[in-house]
C-alpha positions as CSV (number, residue, x, y, z in Angstrom):
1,X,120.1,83.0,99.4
2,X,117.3,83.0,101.9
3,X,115.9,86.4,103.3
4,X,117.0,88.5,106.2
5,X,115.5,89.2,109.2
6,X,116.8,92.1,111.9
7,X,118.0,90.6,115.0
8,X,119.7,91.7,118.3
9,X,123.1,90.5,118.9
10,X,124.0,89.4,122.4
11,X,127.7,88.1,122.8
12,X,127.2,86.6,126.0
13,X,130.2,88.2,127.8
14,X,128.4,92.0,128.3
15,X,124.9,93.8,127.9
16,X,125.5,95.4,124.7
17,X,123.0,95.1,121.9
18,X,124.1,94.9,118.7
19,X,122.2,95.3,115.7
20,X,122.3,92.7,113.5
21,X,120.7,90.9,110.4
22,X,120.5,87.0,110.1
23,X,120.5,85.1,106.8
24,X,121.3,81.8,106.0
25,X,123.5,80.5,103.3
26,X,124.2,76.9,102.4
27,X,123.8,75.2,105.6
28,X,125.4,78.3,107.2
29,X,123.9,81.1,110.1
30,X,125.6,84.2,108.8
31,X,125.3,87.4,111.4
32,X,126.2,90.7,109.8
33,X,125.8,94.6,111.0
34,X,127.4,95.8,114.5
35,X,128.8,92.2,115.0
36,X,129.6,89.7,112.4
37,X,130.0,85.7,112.4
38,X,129.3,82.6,110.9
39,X,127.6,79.6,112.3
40,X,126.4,76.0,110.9
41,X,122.8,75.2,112.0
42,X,123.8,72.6,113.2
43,X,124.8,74.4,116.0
44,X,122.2,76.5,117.0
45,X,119.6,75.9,119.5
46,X,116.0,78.0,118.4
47,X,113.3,79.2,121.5
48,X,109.9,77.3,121.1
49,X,107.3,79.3,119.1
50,X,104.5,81.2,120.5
51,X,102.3,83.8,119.9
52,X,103.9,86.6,120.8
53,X,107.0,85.8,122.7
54,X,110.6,87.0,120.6
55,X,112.4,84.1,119.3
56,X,116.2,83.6,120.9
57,X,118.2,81.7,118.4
58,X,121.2,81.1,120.8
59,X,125.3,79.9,119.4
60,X,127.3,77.2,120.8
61,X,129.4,79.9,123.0
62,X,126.5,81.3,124.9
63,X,126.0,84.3,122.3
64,X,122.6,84.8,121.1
65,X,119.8,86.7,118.9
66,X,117.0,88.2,119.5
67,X,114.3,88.3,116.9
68,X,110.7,90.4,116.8
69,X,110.4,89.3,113.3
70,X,108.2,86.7,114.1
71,X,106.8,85.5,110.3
72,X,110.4,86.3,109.0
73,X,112.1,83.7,111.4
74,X,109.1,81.5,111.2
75,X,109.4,81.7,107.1
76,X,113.2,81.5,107.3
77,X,112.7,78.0,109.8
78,X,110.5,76.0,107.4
79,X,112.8,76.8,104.3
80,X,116.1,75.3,106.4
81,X,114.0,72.3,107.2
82,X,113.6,73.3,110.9
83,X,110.7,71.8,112.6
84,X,108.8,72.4,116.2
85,X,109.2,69.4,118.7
86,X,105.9,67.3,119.7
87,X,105.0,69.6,122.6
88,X,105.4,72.7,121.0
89,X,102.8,71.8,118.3
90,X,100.1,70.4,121.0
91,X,100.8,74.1,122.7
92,X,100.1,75.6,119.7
93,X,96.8,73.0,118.8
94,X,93.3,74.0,120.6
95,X,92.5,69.9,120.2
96,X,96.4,68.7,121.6
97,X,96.0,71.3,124.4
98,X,92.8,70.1,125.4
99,X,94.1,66.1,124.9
100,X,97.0,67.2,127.2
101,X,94.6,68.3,130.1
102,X,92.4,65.9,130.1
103,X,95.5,63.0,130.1
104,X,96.8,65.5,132.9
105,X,93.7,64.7,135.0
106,X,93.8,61.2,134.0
107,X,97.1,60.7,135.2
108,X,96.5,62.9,139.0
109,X,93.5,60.3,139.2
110,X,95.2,57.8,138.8
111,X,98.0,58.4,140.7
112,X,95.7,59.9,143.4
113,X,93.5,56.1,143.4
114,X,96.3,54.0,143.4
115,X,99.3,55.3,143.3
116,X,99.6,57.3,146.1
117,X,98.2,54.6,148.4
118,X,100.6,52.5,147.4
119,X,103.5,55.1,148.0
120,X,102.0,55.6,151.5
121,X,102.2,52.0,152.2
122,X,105.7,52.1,151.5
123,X,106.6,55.1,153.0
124,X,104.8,54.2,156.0
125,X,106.2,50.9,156.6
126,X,110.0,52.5,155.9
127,X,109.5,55.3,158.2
128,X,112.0,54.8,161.3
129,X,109.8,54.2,164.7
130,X,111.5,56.8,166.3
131,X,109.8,59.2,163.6
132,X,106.3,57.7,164.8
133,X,106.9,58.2,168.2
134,X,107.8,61.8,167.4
135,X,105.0,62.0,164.8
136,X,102.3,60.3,167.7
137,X,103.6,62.3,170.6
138,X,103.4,65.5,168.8
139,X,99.8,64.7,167.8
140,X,98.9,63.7,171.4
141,X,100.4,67.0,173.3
142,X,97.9,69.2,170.7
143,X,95.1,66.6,171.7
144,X,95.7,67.2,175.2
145,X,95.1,70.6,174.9
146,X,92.2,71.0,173.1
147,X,90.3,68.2,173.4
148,X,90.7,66.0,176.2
149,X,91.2,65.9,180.2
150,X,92.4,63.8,182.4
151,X,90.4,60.3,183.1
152,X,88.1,60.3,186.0
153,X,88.9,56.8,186.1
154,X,90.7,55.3,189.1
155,X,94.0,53.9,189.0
156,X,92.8,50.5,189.8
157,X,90.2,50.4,186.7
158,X,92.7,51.9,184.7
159,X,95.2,49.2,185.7
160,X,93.0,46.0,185.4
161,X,91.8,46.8,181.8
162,X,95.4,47.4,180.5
163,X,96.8,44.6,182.4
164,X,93.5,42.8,180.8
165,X,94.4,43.9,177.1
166,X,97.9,43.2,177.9
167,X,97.5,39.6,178.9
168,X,96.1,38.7,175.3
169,X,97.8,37.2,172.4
170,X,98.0,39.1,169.1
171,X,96.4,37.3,166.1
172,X,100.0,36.1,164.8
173,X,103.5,36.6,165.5
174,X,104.3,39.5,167.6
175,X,102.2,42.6,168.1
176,X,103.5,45.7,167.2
177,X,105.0,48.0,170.7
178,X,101.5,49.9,172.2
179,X,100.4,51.9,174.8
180,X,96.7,52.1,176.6
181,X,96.0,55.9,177.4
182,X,92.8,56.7,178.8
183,X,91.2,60.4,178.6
184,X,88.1,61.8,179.4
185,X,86.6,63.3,176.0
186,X,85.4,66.8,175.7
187,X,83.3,65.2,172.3
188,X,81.4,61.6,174.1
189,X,82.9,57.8,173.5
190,X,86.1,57.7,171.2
191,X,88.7,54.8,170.6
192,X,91.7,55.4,168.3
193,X,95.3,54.9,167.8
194,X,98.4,56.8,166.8
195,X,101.5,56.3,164.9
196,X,103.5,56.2,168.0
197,X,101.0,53.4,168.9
198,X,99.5,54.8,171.6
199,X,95.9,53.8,171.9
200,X,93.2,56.2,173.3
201,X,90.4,55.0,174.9
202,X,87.8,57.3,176.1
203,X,85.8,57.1,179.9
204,X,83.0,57.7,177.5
205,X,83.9,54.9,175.5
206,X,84.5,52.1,178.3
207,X,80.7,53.4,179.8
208,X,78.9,53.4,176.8
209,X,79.9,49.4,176.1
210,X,79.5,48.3,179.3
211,X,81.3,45.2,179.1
212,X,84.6,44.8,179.2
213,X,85.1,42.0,176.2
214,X,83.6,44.5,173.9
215,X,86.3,46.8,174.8
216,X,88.6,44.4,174.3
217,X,87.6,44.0,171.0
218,X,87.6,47.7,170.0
219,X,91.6,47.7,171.7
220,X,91.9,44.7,169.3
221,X,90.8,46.7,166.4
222,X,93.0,49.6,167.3
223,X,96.0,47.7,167.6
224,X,95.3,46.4,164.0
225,X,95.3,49.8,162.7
226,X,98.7,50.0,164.5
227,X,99.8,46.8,163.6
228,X,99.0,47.8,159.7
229,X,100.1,51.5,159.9
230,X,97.1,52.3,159.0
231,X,97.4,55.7,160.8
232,X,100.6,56.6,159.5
233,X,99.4,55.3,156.2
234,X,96.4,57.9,155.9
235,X,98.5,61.2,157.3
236,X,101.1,60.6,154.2
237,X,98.1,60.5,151.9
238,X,96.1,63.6,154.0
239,X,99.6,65.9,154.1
240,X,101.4,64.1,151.2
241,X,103.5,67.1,150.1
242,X,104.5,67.4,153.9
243,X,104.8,63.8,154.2
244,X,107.6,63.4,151.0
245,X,109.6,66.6,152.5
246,X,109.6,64.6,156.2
247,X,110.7,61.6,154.9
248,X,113.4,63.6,152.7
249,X,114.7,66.1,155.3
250,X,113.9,64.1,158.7
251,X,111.7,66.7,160.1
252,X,108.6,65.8,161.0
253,X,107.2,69.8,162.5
254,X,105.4,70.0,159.0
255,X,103.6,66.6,159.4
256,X,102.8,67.4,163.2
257,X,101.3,71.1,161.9
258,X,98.9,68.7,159.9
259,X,98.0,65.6,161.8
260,X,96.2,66.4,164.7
261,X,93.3,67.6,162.5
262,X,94.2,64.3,160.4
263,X,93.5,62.0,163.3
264,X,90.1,63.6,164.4
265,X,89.1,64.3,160.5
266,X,89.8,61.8,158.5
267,X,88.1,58.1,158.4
268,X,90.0,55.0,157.2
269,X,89.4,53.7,153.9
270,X,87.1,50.5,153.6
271,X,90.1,48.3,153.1
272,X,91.6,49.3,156.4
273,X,88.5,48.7,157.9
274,X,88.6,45.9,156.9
275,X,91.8,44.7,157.9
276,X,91.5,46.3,161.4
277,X,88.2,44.6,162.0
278,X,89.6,41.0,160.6
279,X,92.4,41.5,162.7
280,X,90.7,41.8,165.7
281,X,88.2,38.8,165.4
282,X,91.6,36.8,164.6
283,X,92.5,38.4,168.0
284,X,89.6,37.5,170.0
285,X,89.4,34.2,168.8
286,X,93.0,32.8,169.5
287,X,92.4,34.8,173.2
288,X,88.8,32.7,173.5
289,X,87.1,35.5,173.7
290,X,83.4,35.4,172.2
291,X,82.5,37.5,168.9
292,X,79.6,38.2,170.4
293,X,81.1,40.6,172.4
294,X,82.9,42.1,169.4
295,X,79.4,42.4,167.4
296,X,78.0,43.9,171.1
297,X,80.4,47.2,170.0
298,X,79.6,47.1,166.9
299,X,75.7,47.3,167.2
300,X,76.5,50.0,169.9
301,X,77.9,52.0,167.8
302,X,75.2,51.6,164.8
303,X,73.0,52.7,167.7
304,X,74.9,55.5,168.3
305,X,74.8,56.6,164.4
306,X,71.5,56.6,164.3
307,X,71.3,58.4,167.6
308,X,73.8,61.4,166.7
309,X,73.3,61.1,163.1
310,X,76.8,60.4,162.8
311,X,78.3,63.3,164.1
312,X,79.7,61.1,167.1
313,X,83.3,61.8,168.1
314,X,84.1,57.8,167.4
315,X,82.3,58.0,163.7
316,X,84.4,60.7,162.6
317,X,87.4,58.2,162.6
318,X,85.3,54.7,162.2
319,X,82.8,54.4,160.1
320,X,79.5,52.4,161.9
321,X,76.7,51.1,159.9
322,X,75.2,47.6,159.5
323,X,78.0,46.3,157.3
324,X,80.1,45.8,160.3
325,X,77.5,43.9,162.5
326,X,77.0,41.8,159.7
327,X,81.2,40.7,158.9
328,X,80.8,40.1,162.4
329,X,77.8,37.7,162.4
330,X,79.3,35.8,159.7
331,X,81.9,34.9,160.7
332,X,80.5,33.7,164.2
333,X,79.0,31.4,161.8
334,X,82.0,29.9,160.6
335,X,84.0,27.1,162.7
């Protein structure tokens, strides 16, 4: 006969307590006091251990114990042969818990380096256009509001670069749906693109290239973000929690809370860089159009880092710096 321990006796169906003691016999869970029965082990399921919680030994039916006698139960465990599970015993270890939190981290690293990009690739390329729209739109009515006016451009300049951007070929295959908006910035030149693909283009922006291939070029690396997601891409991974719940419930108001700050704020990773700027050398060169006149923006906008110490409204969304000039230059020099 093993020892007893003092329990409390819940049947399950009511609130009453019963007082109870629990000893085991042969295999068997025998409950005697204000409530008697008999149980194999077997059948019993036995709370985790810990410090100072009470341990809730609970029967097939839904009845249960309560015990405070925390060595008794502990002593009466380890003579039935009853053993904590794996976690419990890292809980209960200084060194596990400490191995647990630092594989914790590990794993958020990870799955912050690689595998939430990659989820936000997918996510962005299943989203349904209509969401983008929505998603751009939203983010473009908040822009409006706060940071841009009208362009003091005149319908006829406005006209002959769109129609000019409009005339050229994408790189390959089709190009993804886009629309040229022009605004005159509170915050100097900007150029950037949304997930509705809309592409803003700044009065600043046109005046401080001063030639119209150059912007062509900067339009050519927008619509490569575009083309890419890009955009969409980087608000999943900015607003990921409100991202998964969009993509789950079709409601994209938590997402539009979030992105307008995203699109100003945030700055596309190298890779998408990258991409944008490859894709629109591809573009200029199947249209005929000189790099040189891509390279022209590029060094304008170096200039403009070192002029503003990169606190420009455009190098808050595209990184400048000499690395661009130079993917530029190189590949003028190839055939």
């Amino acid at each position: 006969m093993s020892d007893i321990v003092d329990a409390s006796y819940f049947d399950g169906r009511s609130s009453r307590l019963h007082r109870v003691t629990l000893q085991v016999n042969d295999g068997v869970a025998q409950v005697r006091g204000e409530a008697e029965r008999d149980s194999p082990l077997a059948e019993l399921r036995v709370s985790e251990r810990s410090r100072h919680a009470l341990r809730k030994v609970t029967f097939a039916d839904g009845a249960y114990l309560e015990i405070r006698d925390l060595a008794g139960i502990e002593a009466m465990l380890q003579r039935t042969g009853h053993s904590d599970g794996w976690v419990v015993r890292i809980q209960q270890s200084w060194r596990g818990a400490l191995a647990a939190a630092a594989g914790t981290v590990a794993v958020l690293g990870l799955g912050y380096a690689y595998v939430l990009p990659a989820a936000a690739d997918w996510l962005a390329r299943a989203m349904p256009p209509s969401m983008e729209r929505q998603l751009g739109q939203g983010v473009m009515e908040v822009l409006d509001r706060h940071m841009f006016e009208p362009s003091r451009f005149s319908d006829q300049r406005i006209a002959e670069l769109e129609q000019r951007f409009r005339l050229l070929a994408p790189p390959q295959g089709d190009g993804p749906p886009w629309r040229l908006l022009f605004r005159k910035s509170r915050f100097g030149p900007n150029a950037f693109a949304l997930p509705s693909g809309d592409i803003v283009l700044t009065d600043e922006m046109v005046r401080l290239l001063k030639d119209d291939d150059a912007v062509m070029g900067v339009l050519a690396h927008e619509l490569g973000h575009v083309h890419q997601h890009h955009i969409t891409r980087r608000i999943i991974q900015g607003s990921v929690v409100a991202g998964g719940a969009t993509l789950l419930f079709g409601d994209v108001s938590a997402l539009l809370a979030t992105a307008p700050a995203a699109v100003l704020d945030m700055k596309y990773s190298r890779d998408a860089e990258r991409d944008a700027d490859d894709y629109a050398i591809a573009m200029m060169r199947r249209n005929g159009i000189p790099l040189r006149h891509l390279m022209l923006a590029f060094e304008r906008f170096e200039q403009l880092e070192r002029d503003h110490g990169g606190q420009a409204a455009y190098l808050s969304t595209h990184p400048a710096g000499a690395e661009r000039v130079a993917r530029v230059r190189a590949a003028m020099d190839q055939p």
